[in-house]
MOPAC internal coordinates of N, CA, C and O (Angstrom, degrees):
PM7 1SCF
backbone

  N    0.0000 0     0.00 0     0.00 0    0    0    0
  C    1.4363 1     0.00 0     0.00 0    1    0    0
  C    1.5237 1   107.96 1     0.00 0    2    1    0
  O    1.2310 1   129.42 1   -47.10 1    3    2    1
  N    1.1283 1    99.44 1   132.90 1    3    2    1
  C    2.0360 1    97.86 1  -177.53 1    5    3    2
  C    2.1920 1    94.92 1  -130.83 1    6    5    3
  O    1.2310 1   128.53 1   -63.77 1    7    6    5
  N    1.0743 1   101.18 1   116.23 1    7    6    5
  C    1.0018 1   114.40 1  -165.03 1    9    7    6
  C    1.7740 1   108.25 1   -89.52 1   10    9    7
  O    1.2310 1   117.21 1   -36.36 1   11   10    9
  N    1.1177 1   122.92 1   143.64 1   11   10    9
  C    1.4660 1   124.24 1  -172.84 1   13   11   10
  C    1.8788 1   120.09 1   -65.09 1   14   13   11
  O    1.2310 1   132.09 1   145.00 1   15   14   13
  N    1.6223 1    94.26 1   -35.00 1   15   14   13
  C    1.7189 1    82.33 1   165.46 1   17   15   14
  C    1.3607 1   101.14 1    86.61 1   18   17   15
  O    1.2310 1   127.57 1    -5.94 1   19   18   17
  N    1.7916 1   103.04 1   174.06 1   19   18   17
  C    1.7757 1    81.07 1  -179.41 1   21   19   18
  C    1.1521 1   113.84 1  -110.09 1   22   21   19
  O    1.2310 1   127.18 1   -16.61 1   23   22   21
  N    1.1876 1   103.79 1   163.39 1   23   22   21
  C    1.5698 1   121.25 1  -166.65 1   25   23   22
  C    1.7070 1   115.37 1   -40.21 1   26   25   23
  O    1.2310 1   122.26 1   -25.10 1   27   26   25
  N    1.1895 1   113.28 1   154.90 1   27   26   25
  C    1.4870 1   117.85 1   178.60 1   29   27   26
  C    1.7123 1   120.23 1  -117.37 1   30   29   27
  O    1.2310 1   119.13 1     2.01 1   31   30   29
  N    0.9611 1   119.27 1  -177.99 1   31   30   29
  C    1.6500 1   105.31 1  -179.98 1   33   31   30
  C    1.2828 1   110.01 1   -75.02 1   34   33   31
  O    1.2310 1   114.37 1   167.74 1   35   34   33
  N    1.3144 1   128.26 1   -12.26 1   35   34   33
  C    1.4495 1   127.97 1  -179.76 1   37   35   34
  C    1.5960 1   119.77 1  -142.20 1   38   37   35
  O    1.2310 1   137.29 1  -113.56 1   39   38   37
  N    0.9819 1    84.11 1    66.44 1   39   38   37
  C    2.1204 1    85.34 1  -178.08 1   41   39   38
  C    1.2301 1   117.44 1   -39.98 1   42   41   39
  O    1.2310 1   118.76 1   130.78 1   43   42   41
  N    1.2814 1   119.97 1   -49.22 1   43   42   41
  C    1.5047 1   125.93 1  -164.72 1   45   43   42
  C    1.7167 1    87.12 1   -70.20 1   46   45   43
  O    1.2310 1   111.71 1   137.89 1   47   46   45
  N    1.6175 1   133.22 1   -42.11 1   47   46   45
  C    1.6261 1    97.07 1   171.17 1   49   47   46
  C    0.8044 1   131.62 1   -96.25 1   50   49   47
  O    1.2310 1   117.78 1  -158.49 1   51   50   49
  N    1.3564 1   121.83 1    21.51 1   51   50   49
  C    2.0350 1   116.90 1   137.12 1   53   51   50
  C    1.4677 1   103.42 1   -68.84 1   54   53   51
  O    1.2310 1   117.18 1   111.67 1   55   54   53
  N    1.2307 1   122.96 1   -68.33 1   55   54   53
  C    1.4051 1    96.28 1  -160.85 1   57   55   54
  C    1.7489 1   131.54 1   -43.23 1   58   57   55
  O    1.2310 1   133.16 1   155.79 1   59   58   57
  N    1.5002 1    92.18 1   -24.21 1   59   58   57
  C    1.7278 1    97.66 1   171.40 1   61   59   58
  C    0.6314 1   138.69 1  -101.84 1   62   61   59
  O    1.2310 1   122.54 1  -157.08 1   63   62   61
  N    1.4435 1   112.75 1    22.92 1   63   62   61
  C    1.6259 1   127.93 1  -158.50 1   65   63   62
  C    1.8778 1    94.81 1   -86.36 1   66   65   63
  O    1.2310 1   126.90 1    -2.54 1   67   66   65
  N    1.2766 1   104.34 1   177.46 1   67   66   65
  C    1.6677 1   115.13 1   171.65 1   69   67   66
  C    1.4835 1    89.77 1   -81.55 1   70   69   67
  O    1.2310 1   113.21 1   143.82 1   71   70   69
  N    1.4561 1   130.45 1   -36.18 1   71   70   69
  C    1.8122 1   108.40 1  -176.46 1   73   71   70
  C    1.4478 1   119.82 1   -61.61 1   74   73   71
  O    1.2310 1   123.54 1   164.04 1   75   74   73
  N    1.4014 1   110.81 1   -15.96 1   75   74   73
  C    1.6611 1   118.14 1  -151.16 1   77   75   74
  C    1.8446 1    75.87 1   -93.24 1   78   77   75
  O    1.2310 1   124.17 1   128.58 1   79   78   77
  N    1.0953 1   109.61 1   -51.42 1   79   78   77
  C    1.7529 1   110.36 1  -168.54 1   81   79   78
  C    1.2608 1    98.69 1   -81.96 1   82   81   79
  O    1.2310 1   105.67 1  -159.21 1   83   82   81
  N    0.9976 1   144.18 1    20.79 1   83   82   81
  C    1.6634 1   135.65 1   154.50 1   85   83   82
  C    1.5345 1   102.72 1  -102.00 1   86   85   83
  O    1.2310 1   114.13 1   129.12 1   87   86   85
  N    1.7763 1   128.72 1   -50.88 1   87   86   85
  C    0.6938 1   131.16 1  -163.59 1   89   87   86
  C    1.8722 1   112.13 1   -60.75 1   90   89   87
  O    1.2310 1   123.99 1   144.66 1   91   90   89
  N    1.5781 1   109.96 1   -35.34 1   91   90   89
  C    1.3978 1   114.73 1   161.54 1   93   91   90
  C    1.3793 1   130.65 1   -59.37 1   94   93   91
  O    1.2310 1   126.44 1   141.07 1   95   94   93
  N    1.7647 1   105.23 1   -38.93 1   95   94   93
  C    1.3874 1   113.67 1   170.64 1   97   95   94
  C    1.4149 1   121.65 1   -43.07 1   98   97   95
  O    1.2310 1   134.90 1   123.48 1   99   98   97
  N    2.1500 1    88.79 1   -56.52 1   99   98   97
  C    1.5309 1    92.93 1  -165.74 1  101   99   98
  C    1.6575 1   103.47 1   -61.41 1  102  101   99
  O    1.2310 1   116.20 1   127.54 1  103  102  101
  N    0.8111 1   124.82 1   -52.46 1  103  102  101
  C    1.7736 1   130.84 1   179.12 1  105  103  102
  C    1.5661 1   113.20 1   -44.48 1  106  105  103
  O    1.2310 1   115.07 1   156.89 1  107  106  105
  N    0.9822 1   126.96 1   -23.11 1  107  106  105
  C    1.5169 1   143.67 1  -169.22 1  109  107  106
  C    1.7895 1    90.75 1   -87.19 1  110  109  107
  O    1.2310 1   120.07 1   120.89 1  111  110  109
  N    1.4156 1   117.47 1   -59.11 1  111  110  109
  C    1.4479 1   117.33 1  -178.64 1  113  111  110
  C    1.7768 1   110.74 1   -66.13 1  114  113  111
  O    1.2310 1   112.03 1   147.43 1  115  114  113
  N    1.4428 1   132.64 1   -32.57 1  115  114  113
  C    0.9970 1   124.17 1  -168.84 1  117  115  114
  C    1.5085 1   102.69 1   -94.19 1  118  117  115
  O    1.2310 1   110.81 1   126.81 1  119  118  117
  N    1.2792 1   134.88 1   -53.19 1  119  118  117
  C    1.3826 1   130.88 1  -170.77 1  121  119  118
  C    1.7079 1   115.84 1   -96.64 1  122  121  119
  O    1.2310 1   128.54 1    -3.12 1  123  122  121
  N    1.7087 1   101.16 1   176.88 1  123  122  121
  C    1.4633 1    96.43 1  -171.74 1  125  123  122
  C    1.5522 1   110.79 1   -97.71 1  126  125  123
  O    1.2310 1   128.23 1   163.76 1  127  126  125
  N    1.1226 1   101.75 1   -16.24 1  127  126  125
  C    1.6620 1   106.05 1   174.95 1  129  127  126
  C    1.6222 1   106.49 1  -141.45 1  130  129  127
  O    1.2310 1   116.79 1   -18.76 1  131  130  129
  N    0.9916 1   123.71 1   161.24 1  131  130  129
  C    1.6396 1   127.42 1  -165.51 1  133  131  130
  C    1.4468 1   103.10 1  -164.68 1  134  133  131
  O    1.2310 1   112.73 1   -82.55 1  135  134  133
  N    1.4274 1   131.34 1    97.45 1  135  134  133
  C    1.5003 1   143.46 1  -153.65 1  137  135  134
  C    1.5596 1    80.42 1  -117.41 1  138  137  135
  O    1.2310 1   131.43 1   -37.28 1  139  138  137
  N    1.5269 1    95.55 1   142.72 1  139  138  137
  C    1.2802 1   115.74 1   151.94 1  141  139  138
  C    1.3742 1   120.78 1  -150.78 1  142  141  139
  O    1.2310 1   126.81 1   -44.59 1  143  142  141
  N    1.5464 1   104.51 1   135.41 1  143  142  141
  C    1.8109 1   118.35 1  -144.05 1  145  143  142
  C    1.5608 1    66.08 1   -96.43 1  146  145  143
  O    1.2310 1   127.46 1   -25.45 1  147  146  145
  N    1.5220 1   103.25 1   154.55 1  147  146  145
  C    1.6272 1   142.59 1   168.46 1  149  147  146
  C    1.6183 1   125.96 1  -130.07 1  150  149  147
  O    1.2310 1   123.19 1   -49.61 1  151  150  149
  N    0.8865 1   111.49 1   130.39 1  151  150  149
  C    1.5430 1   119.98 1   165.16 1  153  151  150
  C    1.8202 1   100.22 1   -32.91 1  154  153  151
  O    1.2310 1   120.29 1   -17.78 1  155  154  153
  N    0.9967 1   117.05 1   162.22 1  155  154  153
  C    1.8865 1   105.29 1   165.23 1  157  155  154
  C    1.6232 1   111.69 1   -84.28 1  158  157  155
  O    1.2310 1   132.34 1   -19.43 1  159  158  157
  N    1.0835 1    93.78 1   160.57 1  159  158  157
  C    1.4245 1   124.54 1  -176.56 1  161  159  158
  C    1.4299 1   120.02 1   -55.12 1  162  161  159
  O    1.2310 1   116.77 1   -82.01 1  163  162  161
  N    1.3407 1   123.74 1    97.99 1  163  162  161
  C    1.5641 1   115.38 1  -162.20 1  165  163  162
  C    1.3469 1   106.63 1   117.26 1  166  165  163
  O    1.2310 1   117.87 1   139.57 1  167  166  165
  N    1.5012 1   121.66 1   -40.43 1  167  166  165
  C    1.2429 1   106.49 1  -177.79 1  169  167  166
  C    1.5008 1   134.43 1   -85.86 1  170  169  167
  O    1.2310 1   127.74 1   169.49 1  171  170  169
  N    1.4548 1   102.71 1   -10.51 1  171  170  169
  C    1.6732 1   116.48 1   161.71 1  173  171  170
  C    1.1812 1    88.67 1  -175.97 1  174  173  171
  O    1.2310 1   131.53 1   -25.80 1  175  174  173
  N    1.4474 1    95.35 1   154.20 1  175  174  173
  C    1.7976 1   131.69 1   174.15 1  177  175  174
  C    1.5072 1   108.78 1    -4.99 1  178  177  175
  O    1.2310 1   131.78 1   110.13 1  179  178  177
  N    1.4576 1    94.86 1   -69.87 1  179  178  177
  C    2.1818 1   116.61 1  -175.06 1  181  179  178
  C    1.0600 1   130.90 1   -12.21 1  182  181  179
  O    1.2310 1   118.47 1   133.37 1  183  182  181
  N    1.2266 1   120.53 1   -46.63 1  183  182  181
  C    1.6381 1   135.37 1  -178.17 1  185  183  182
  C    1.3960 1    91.96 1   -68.22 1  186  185  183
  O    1.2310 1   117.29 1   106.62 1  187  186  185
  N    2.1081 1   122.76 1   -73.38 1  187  186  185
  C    1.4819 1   115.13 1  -163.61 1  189  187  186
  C    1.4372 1   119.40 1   -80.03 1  190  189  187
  O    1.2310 1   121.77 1   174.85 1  191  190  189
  N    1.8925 1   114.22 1    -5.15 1  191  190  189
  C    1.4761 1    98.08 1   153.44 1  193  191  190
  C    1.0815 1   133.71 1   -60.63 1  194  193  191
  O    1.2310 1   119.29 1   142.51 1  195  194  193
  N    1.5271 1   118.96 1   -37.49 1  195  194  193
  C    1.5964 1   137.97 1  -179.81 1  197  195  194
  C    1.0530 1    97.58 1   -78.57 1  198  197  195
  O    1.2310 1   100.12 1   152.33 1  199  198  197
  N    1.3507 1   153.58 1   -27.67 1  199  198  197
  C    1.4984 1   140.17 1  -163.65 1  201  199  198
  C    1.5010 1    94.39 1   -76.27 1  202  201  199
  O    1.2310 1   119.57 1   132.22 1  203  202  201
  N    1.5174 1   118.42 1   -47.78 1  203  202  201
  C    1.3504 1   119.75 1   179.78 1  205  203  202
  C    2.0687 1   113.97 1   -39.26 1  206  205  203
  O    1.2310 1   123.01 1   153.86 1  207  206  205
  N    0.9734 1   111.84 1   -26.14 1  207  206  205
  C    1.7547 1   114.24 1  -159.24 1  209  207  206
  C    1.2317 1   128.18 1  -126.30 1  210  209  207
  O    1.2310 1   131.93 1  -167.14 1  211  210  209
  N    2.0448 1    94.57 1    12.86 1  211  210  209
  C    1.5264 1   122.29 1  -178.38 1  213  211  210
  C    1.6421 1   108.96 1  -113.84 1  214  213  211
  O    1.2310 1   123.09 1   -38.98 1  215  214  213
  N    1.5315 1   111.69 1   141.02 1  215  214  213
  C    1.4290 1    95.97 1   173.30 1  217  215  214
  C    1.7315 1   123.63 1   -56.52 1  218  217  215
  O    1.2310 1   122.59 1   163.80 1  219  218  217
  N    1.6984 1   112.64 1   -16.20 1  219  218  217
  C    1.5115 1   121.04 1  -153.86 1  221  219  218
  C    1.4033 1   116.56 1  -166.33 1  222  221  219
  O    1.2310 1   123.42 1   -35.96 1  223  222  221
  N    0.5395 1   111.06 1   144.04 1  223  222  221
  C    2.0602 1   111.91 1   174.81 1  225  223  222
  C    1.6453 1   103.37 1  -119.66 1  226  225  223
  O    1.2310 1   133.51 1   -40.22 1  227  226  225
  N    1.1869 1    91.50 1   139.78 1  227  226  225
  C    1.6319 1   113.68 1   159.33 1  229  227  226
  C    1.4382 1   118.14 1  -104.44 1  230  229  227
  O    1.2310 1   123.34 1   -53.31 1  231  230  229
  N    1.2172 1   111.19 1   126.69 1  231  230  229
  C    1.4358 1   135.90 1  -159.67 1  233  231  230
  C    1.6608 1   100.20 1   -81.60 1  234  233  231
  O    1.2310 1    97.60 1  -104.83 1  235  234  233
  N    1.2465 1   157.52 1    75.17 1  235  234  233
  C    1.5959 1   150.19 1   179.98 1  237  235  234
  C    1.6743 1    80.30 1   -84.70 1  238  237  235
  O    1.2310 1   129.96 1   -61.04 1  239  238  237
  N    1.8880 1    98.40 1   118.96 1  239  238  237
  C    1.3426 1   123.49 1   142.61 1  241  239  238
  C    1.5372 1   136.58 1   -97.48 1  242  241  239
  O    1.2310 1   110.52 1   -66.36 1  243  242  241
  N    1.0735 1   135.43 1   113.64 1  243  242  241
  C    1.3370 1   120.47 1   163.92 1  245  243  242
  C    1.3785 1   131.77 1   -41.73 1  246  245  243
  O    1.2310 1   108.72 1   -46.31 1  247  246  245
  N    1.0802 1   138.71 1   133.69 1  247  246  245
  C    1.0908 1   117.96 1  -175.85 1  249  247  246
  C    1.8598 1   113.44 1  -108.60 1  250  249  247
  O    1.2310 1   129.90 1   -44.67 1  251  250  249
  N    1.0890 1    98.52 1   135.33 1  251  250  249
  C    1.9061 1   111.92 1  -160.92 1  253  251  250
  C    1.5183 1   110.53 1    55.69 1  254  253  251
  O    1.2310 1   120.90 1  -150.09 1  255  254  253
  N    1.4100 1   115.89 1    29.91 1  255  254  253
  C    1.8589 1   114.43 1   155.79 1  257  255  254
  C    0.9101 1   107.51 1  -139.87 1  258  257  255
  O    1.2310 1   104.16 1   165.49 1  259  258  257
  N    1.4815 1   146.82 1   -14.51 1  259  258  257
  C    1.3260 1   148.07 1  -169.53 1  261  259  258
  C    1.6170 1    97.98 1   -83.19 1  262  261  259
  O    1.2310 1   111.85 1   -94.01 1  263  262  261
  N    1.4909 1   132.97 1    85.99 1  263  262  261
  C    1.8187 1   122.10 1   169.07 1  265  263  262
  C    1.0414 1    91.19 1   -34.69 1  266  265  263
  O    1.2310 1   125.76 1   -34.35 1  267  266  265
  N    1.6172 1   106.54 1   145.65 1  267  266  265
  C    1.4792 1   123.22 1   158.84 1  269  267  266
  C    1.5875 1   115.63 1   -66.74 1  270  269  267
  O    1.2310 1   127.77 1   156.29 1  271  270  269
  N    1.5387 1   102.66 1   -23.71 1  271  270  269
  C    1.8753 1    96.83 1   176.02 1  273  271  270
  C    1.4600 1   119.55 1   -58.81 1  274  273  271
  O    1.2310 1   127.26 1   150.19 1  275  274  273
  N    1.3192 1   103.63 1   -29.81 1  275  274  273
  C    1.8158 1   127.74 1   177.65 1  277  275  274
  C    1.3842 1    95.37 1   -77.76 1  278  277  275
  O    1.2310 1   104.68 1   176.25 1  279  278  277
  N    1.4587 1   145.91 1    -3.75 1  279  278  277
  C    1.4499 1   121.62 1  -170.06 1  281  279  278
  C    1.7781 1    88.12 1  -123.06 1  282  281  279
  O    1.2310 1   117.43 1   149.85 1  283  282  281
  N    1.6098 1   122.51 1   -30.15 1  283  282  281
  C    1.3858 1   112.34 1   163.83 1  285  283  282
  C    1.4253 1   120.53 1   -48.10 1  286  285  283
  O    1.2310 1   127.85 1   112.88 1  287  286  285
  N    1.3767 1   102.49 1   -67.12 1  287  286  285
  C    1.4479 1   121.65 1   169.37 1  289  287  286
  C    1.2558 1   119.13 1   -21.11 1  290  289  287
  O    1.2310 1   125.17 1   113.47 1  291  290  289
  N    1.7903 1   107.68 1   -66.53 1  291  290  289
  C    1.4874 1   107.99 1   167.79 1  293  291  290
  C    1.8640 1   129.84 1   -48.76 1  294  293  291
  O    1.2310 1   134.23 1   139.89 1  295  294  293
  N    1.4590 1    90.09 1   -40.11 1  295  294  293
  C    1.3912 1    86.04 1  -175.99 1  297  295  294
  C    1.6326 1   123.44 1   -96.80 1  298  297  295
  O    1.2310 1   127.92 1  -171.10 1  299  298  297
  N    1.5798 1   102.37 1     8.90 1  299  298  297
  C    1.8061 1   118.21 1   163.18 1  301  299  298
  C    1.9964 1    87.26 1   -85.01 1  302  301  299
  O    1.2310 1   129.41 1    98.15 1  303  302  301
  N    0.7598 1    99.47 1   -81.85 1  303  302  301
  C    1.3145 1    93.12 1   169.56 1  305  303  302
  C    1.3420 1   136.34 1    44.04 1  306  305  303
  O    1.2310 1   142.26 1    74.86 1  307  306  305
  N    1.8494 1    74.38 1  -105.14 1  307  306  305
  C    1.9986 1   106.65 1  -175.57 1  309  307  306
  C    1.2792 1    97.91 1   -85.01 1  310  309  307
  O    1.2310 1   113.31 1   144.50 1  311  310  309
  N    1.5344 1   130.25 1   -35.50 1  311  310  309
  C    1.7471 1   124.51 1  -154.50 1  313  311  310
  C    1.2200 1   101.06 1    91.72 1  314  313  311
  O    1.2310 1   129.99 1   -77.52 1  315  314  313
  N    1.6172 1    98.34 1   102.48 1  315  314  313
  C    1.2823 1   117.53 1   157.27 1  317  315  314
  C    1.7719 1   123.16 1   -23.26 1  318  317  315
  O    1.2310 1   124.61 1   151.38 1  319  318  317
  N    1.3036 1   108.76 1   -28.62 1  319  318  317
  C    1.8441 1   115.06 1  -169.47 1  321  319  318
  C    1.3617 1    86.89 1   -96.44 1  322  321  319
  O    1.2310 1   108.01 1   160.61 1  323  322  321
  N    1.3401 1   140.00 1   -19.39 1  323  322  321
  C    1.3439 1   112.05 1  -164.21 1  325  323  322
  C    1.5519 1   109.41 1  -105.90 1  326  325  323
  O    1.2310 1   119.14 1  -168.20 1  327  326  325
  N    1.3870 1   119.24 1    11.80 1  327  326  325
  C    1.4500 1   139.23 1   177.74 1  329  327  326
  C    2.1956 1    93.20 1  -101.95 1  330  329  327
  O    1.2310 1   135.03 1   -70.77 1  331  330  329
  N    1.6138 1    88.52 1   109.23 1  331  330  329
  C    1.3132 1    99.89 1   163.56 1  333  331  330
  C    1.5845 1   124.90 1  -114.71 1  334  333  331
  O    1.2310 1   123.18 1  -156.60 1  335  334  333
  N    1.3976 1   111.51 1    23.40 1  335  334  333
  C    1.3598 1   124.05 1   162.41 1  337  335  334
  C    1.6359 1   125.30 1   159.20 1  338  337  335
  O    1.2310 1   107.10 1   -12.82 1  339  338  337
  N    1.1392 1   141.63 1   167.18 1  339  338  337
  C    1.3214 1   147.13 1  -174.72 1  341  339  338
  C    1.3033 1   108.56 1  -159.83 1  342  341  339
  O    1.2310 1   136.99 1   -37.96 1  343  342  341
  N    1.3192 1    84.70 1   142.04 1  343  342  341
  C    1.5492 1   126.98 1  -170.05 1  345  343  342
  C    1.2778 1   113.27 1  -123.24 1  346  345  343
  O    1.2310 1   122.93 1   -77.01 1  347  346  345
  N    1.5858 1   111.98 1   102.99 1  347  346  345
  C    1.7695 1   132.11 1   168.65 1  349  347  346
  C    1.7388 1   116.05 1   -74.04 1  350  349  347
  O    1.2310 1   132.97 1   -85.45 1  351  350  349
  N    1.0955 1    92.54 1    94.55 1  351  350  349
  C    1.5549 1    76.16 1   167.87 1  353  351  350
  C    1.2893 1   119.13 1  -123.33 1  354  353  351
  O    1.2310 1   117.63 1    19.86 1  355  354  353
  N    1.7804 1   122.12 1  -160.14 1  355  354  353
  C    1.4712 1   103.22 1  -175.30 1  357  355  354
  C    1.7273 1   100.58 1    87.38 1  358  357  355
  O    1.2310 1   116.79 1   157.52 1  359  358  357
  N    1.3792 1   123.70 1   -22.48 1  359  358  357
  C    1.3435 1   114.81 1   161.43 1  361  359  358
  C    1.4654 1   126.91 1   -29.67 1  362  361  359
  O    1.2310 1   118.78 1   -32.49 1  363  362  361
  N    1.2329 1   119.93 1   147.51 1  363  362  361
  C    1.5111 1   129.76 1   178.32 1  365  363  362
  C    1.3197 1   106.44 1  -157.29 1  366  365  363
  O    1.2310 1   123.26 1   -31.78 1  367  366  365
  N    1.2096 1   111.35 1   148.22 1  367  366  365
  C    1.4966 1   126.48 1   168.89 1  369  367  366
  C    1.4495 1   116.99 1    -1.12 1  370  369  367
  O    1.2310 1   133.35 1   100.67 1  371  370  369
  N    1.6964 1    91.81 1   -79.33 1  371  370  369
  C    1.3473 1   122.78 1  -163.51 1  373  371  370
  C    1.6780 1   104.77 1   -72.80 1  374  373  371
  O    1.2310 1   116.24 1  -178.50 1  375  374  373
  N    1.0910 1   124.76 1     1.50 1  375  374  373
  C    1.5995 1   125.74 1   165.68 1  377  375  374
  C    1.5189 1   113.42 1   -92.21 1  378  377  375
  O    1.2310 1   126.35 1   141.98 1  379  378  377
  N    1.4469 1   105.40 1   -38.02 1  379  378  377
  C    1.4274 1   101.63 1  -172.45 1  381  379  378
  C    1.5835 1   103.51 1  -104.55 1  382  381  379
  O    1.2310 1   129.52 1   -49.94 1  383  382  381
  N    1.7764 1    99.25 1   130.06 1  383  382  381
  C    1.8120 1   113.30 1   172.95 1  385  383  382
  C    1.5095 1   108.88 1   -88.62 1  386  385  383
  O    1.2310 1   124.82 1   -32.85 1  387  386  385
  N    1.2543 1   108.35 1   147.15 1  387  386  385
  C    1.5180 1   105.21 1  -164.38 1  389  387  386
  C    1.9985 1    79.89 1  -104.56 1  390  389  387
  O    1.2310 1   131.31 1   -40.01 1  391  390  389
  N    1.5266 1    95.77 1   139.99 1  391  390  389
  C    1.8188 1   104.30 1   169.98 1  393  391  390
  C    1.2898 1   112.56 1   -28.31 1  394  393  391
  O    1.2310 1   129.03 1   -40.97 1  395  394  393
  N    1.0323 1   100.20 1   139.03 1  395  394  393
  C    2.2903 1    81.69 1   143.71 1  397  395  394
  C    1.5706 1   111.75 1   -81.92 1  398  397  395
  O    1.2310 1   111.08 1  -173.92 1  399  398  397
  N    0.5093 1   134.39 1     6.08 1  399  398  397
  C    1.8871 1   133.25 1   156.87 1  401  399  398
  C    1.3962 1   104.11 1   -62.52 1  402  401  399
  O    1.2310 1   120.31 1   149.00 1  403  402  401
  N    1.4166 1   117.01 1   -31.00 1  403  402  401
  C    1.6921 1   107.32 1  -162.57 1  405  403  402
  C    1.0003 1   111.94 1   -47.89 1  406  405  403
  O    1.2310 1   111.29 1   120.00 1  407  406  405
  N    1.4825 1   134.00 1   -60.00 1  407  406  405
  C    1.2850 1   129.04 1  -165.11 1  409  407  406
  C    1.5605 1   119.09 1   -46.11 1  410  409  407
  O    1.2310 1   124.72 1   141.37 1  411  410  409
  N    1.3627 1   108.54 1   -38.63 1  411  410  409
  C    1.5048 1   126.60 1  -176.25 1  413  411  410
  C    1.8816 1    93.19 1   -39.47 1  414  413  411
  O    1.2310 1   136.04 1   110.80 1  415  414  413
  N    1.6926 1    86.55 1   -69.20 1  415  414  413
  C    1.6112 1   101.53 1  -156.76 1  417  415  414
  C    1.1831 1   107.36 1   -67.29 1  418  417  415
  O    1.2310 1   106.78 1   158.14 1  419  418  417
  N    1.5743 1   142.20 1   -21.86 1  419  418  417
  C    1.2329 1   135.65 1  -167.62 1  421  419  418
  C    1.7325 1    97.30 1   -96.20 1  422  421  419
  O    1.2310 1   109.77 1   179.48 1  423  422  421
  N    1.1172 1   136.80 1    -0.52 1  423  422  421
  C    1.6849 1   143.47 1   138.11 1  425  423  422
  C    1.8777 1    96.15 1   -34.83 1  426  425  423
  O    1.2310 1   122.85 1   117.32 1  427  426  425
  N    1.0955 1   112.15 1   -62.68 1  427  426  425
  C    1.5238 1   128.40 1  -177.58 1  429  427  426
  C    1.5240 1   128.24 1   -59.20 1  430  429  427
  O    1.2310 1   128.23 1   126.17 1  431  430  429
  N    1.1423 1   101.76 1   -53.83 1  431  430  429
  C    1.4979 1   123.53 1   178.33 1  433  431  430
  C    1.5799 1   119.68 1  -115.93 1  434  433  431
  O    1.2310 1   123.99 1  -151.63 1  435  434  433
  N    1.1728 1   109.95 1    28.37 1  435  434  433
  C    1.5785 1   113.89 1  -170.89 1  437  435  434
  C    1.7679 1    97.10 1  -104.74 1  438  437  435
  O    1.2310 1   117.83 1   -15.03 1  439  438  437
  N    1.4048 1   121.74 1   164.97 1  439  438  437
  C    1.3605 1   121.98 1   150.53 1  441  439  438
  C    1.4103 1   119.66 1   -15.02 1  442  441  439
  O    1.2310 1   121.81 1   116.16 1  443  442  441
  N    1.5532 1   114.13 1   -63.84 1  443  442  441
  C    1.4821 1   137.15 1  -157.53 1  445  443  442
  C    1.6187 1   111.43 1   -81.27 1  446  445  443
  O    1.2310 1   126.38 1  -175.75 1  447  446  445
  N    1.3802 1   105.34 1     4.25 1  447  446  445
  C    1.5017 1   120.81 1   165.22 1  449  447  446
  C    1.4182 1   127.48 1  -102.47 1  450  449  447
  O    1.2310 1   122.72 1  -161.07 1  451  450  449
  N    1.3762 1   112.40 1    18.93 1  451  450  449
  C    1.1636 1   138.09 1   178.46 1  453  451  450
  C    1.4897 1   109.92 1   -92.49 1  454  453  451
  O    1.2310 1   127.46 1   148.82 1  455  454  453
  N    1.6661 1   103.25 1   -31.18 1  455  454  453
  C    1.4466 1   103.03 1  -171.02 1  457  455  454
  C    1.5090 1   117.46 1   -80.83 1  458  457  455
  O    1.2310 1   120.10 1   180.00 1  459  458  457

């Protein structure tokens, strides 16, 4: 974990500096994955400076607070090709409807399919 530290008079030129893009490089050559969490998308620079110097972005949606105009936006954005998946969270019960098939399948995969 390499933590951001405190702020400087110009954030946006660290993030674009040749240190900020070496410091990803070097991490890119030693490990197998190398995440870097962002402010959201739209709300300052951060997210689409770093999107620039990553193979991919992961999309974190809220689920029933995130406007969808804020999730177009995001993904006119970054480029649709450079989004290799999303993740809703914030799920609850009462958001998610279970099929009407369920019953079928939980015959299958329920407790009572053990027997």
């Amino acid at each position: 974990m390499l933590t951001a530290g405190a702020p400087g008079n110009s954030p946006l030129a660290a993030l674009t500096s040749e240190r900020m893009r070496s410091v990803i490089e070097d991490a890119r050559d030693r490990f197998d994955w190398v995440i870097l969490d962002t402010p959201p998308v739209g709300l300052i620079s951060d997210a689409n400076v770093l999107a620039s110097l990553v193979d991919g972005v992961l999309l974190v949606i809220g689920a029933a607070t995130t406007p969808y105009a804020a999730i177009h936006r995001a993904v006119a954005e970054l480029g649709k090709e450079r989004i290799i998946g999303v993740v809703l969270n914030r799920v609850t019960d009462g958001l998610v409807k279970k099929p009407p098939y369920g019953s079928y399948y939980d015959e299958y995969s329920g407790p009572e399919a053990a027997h």
